[in-house]
C-alpha positions as CSV (number, residue, x, y, z in Angstrom):
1,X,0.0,0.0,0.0
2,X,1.7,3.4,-1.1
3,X,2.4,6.3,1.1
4,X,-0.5,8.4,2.2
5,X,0.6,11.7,2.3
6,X,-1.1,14.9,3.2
7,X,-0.4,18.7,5.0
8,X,-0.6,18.1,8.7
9,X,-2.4,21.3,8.7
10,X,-5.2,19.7,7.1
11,X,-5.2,17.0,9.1
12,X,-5.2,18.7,12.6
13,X,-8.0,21.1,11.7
14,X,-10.1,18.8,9.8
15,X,-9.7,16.0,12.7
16,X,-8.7,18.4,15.7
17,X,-6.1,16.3,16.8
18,X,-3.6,18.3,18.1
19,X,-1.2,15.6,19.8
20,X,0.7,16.2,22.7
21,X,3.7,14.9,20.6
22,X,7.4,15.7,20.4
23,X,7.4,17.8,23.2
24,X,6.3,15.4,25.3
25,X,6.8,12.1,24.5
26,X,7.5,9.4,26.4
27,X,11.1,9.7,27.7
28,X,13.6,7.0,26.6
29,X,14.9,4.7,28.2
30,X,17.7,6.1,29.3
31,X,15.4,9.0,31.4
32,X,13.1,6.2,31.9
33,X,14.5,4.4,34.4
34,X,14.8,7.6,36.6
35,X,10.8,8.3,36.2
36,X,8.5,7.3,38.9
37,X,6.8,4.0,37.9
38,X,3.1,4.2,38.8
39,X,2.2,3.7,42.2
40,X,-1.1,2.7,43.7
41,X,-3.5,4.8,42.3
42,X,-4.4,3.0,39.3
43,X,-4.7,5.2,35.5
44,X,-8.7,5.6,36.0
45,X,-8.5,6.6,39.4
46,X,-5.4,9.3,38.5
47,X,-8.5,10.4,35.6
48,X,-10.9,10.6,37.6
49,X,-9.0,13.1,39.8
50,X,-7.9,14.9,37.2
51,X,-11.2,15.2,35.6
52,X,-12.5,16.9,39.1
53,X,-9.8,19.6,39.4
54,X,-10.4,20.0,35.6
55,X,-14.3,20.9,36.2
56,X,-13.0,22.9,38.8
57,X,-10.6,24.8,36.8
58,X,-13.2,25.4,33.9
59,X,-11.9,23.1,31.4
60,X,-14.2,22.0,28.6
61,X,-15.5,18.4,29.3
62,X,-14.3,15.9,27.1
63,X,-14.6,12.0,26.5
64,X,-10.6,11.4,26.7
65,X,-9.2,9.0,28.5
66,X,-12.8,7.7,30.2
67,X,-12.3,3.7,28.8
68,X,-8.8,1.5,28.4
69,X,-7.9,0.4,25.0
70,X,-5.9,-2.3,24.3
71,X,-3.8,-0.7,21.4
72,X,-0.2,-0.2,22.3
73,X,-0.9,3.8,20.9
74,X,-3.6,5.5,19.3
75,X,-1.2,6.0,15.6
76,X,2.1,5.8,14.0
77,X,2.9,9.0,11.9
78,X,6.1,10.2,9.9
79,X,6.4,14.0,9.9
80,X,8.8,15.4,7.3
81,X,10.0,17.8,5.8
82,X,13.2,18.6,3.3
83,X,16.8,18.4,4.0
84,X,17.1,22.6,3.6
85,X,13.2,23.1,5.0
86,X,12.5,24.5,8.4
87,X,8.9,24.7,8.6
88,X,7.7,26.9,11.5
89,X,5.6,24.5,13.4
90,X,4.0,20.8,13.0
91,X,1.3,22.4,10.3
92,X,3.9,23.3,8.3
93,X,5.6,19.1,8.2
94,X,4.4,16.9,5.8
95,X,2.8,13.7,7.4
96,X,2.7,9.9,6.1
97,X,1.2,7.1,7.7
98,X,3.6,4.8,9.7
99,X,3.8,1.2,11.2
100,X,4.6,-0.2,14.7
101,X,8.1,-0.7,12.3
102,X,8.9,3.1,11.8
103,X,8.7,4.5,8.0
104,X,9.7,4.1,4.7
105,X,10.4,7.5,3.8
106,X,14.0,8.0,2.2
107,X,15.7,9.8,4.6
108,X,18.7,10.5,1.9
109,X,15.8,12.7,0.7
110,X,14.3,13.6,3.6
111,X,14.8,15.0,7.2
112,X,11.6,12.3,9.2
113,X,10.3,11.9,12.5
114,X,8.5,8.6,13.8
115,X,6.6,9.1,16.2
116,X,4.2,6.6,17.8
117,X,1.6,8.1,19.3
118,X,0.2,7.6,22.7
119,X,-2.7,10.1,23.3
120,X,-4.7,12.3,20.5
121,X,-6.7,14.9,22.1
122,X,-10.0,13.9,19.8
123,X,-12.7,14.3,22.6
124,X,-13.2,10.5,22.8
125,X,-9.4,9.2,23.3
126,X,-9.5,6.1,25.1
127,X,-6.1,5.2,27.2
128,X,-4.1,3.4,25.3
129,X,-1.8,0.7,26.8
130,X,1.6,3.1,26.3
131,X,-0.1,5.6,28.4
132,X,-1.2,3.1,30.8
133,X,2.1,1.7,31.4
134,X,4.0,5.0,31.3
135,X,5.2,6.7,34.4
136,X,3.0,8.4,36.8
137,X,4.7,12.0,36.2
138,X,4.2,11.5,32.3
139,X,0.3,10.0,33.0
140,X,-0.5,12.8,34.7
141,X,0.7,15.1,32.4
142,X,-0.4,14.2,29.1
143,X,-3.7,13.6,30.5
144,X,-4.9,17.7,31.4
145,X,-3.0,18.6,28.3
146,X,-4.9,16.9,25.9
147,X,-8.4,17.9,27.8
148,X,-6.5,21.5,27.5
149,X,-7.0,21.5,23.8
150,X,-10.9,21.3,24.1
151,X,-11.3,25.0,24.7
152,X,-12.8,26.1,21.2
153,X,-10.8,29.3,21.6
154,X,-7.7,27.3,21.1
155,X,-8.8,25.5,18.3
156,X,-9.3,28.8,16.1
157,X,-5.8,29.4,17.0
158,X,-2.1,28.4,15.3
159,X,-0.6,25.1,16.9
160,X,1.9,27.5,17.9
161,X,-0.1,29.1,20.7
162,X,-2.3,26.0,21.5
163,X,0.6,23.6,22.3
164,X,2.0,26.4,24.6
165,X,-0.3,26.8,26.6
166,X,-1.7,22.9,26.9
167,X,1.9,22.2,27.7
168,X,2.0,24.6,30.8
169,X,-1.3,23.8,31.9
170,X,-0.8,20.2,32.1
171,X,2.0,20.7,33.8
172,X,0.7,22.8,36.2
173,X,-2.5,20.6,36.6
174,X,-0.6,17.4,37.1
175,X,1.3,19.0,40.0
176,X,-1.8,19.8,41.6
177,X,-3.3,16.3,41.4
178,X,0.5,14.5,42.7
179,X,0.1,16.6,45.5
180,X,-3.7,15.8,46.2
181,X,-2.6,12.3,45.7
182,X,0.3,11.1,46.9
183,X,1.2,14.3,49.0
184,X,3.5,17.4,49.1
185,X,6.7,15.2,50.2
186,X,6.0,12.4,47.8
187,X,8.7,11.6,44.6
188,X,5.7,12.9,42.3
189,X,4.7,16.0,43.5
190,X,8.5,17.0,43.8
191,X,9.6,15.7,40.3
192,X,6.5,17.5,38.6
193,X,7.3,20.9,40.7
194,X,10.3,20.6,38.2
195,X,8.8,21.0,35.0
196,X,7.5,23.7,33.7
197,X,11.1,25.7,34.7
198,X,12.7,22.6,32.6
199,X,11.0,22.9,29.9
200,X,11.5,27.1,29.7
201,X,15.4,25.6,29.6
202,X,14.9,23.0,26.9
203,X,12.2,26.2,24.9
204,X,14.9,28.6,25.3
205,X,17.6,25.8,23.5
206,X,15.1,25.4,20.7
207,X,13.8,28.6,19.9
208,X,17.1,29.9,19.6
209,X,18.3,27.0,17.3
210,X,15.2,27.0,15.2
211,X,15.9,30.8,14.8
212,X,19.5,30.2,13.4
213,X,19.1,27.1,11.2
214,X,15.8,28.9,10.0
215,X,17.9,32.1,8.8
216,X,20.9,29.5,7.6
217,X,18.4,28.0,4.9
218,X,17.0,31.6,3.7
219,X,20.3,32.3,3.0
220,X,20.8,29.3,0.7
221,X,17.3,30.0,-0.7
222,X,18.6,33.8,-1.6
223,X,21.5,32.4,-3.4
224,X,23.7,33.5,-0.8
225,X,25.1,30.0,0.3
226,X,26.1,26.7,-1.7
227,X,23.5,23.8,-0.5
228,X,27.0,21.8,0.4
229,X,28.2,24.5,3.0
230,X,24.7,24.9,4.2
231,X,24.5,21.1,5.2
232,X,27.8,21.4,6.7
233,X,26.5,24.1,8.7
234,X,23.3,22.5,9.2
235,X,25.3,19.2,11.1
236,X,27.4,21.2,13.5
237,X,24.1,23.2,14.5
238,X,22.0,20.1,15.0
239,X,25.0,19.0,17.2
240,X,25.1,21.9,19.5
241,X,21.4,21.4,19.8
242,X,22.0,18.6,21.1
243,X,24.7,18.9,23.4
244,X,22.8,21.7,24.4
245,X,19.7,19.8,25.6
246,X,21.7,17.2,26.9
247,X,23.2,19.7,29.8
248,X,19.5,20.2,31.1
249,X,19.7,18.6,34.7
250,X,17.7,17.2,36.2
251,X,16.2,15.1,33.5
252,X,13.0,15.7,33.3
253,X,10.4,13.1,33.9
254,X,7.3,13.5,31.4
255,X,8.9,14.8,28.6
256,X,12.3,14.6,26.3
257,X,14.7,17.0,27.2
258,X,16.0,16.7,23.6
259,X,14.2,16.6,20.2
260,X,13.1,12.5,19.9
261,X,14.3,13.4,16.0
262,X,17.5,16.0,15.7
263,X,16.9,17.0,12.4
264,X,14.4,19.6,10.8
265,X,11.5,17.7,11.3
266,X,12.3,17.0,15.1
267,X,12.9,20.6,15.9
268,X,10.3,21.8,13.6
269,X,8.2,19.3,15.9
270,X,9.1,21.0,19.2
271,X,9.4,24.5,18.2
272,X,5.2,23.8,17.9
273,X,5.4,23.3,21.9
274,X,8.5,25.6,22.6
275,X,7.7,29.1,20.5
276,X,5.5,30.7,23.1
277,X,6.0,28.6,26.0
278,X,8.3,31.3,27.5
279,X,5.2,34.1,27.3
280,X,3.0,31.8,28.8
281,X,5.8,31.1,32.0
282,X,6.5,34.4,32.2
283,X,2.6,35.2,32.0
284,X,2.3,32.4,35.1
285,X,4.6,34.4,37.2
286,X,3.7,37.7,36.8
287,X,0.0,35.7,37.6
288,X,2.1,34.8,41.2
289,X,2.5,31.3,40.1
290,X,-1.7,31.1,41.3
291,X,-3.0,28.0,38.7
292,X,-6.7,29.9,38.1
293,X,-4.8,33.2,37.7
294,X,-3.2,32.1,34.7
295,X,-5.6,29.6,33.5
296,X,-8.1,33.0,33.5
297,X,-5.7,35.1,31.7
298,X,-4.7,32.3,29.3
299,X,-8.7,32.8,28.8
300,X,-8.6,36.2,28.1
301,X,-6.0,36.3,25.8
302,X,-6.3,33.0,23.3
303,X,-9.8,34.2,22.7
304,X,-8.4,36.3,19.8
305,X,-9.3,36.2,16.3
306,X,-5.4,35.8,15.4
307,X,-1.9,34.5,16.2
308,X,-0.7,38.6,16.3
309,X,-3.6,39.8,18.4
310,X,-3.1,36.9,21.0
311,X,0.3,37.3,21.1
312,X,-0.1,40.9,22.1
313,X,-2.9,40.6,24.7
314,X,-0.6,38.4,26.4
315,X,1.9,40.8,26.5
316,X,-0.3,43.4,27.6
317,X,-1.6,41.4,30.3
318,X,2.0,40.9,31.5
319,X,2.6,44.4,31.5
320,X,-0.7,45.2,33.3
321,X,0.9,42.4,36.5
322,X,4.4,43.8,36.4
323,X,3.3,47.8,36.5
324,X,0.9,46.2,39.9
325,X,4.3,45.1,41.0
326,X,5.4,48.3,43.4
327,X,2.1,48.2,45.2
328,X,1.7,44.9,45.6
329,X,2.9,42.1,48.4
330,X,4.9,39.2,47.9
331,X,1.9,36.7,47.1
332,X,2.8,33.1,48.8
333,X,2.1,30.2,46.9
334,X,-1.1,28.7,48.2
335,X,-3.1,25.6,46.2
336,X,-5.4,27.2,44.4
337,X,-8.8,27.0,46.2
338,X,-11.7,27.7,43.0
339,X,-15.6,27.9,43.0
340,X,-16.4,25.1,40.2
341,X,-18.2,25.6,37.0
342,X,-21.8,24.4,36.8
343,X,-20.9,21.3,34.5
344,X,-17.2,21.9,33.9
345,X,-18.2,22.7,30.1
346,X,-17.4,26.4,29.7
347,X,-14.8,28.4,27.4
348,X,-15.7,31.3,28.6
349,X,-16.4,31.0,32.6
350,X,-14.0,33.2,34.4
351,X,-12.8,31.8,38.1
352,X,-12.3,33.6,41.1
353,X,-7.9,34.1,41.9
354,X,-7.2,32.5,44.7
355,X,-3.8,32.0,46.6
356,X,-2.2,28.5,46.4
357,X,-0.7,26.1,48.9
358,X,2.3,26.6,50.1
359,X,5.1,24.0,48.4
């Protein structure tokens, strides 16, 4: 059967699917042995607990994640792209369908990522067996996130700014729940406190290499560089980026601190999770690091009719916390305490800011 190819764009707006992918997949095996195996909460207790705190926090009610499957993971896909081509996000990779064996692309031709998937935010995932079986940190992370992308705000919106701010929030929502379940001294709680402040490191190594290799192929494409110096180029870059990601310590436990694929498809992959995560930390901090704070902001500023007039309400909301700054007290961190939505089904539904718990 030949290749089925197709723009990923299509495919994530047609099917909504926006996959909680290279960012966050599942760690390998050399970060996998340091990641908390799943203790004794069992996957559809840890959902149902994050289902609660996500009616409390006004996410929109989806089906994901409600039955067990017994597929290893919910698709195989190779993204790619060409060896000179830096798209600017997933919607700009070219995608074929894979097998539990990898692809059959030629990668003399062209720069691929494998990746098999574990969780598809469709509104009816089931959990597959990968995401059964993967560690507690990772399970609790992927599962908000994907429920993250139900808002229909973010679905009018580039990948760009809908990956960002799923990321943080299921990082932020995971915590939560580890501490709920398992306690404020337990391995989980303090491994997930970690990650949002280790993924700003791993954003910070990507966006600045995405930036350079993206300006090293105009150059070529202006005529200003032979393709043979360009790919010389190209290899030492993609081996800084990786020694670069490499240094981030600790490892992190629900997500690779390096692109799964160090190539142009890998790091067009993650610069779909990376490009605004930094606005959005920076937009949790100057919220006081207070989880309905941001989540309320986050609100206020994806519902936007485009990627430019997002991007500047979140700035402008930044600037309205840090000009409070002089007249306002330290805020200590306090679990957020919220008044829950009706029927945990509403875009829209503003929550009151409350402190959160001390950690």
């Amino acid at each position: 059967m030949g290749l089925r190819k197709t723009s990923l764009s299509a495919v994530a707006r047609a099917c909504v699917a926006l996959v909680i992918a290279l960012s966050l997949p599942f760690p390998r095996r050399g970060g996998a042995r340091e990641a908390t195996l799943p203790p004794d909460p069992v996957p559809q207790d840890l959902v149902g607990a994050l289902k609660d705190l996500e009616k409390t926090l006004g996410f929109r009610k989806t089906g994901n994640f409600r039955r067990p499957s017994n597929e290893t993971v919910a698709d195989y896909r190779c993204y790619y792209t060409g060896k000179l081509e830096l798209p600017e996000s997933y919607e700009g990779l070219k995608l074929s369908t894979g097998t539990k064996d990898g692809c059959t692309l030629d990668t003399a031709k062209f720069d691929v990522f494998f990746y098999p998937i574990e969780a598809v935010g469709s509104g009816d995932t089931p959990l597959t067996s990968a995401l059964q079986h993967a560690s507690t940190e990772r399970f609790l992370v992927v599962v908000p996130h994907e429920d993250f992308h139900g808002s229909e705000d973010l679905q009018k919106l580039p990948a760009t700014l809908n990956e960002a701010a799923s990321t943080l929030i299921g990082f932020l929502t995971a915590g939560e729940v580890a501490r709920e379940k398992f306690g404020a001294d337990s391995e989980v709680y303090r491994n997930l406190l970690r990650e949002p402040q280790l993924f700003l490191q791993k954003a910070a190594i990507v966006n600045s290499y995405h930036a350079q290799v993206g300006q090293l192929y105009a150059e070529v494409q202006s005529g200003q560089m032979p393709e043979a110096e360009a790919l010389a180029q190209k290899e030492r870059l993609f081996q800084e980026i990786h020694q670069s990601c490499q240094a981030i310590s600790p490892n992190p436990r629900s997500f690779n601190k390096c692109p799964a694929a160090n190539n142009n498809a890998g790091l067009a992959f993650d610069e779909t999770y990376t490009k605004y995560y930094p606005m959005m930390y920076e937009l949790y901090g100057a919220k006081g690091q207070n989880l309905t704070a941001t989540i309320n902001a986050l609100k206020r500023a994806l519902a936007s009719k485009s990627e430019a007039e997002a991007v500047q309400r979140l700035q402008d909301l930044i600037k309205e916390e840090a000009d409070r700054l002089p007249s306002s007290p330290p805020q200590t961190r306090r679990r957020p305490v919220v008044t829950p939505t009706s029927d945990g089904d509403s875009d829209s539904t503003e929550l009151p800011d409350r402190p959160i718990a001390p950690r």
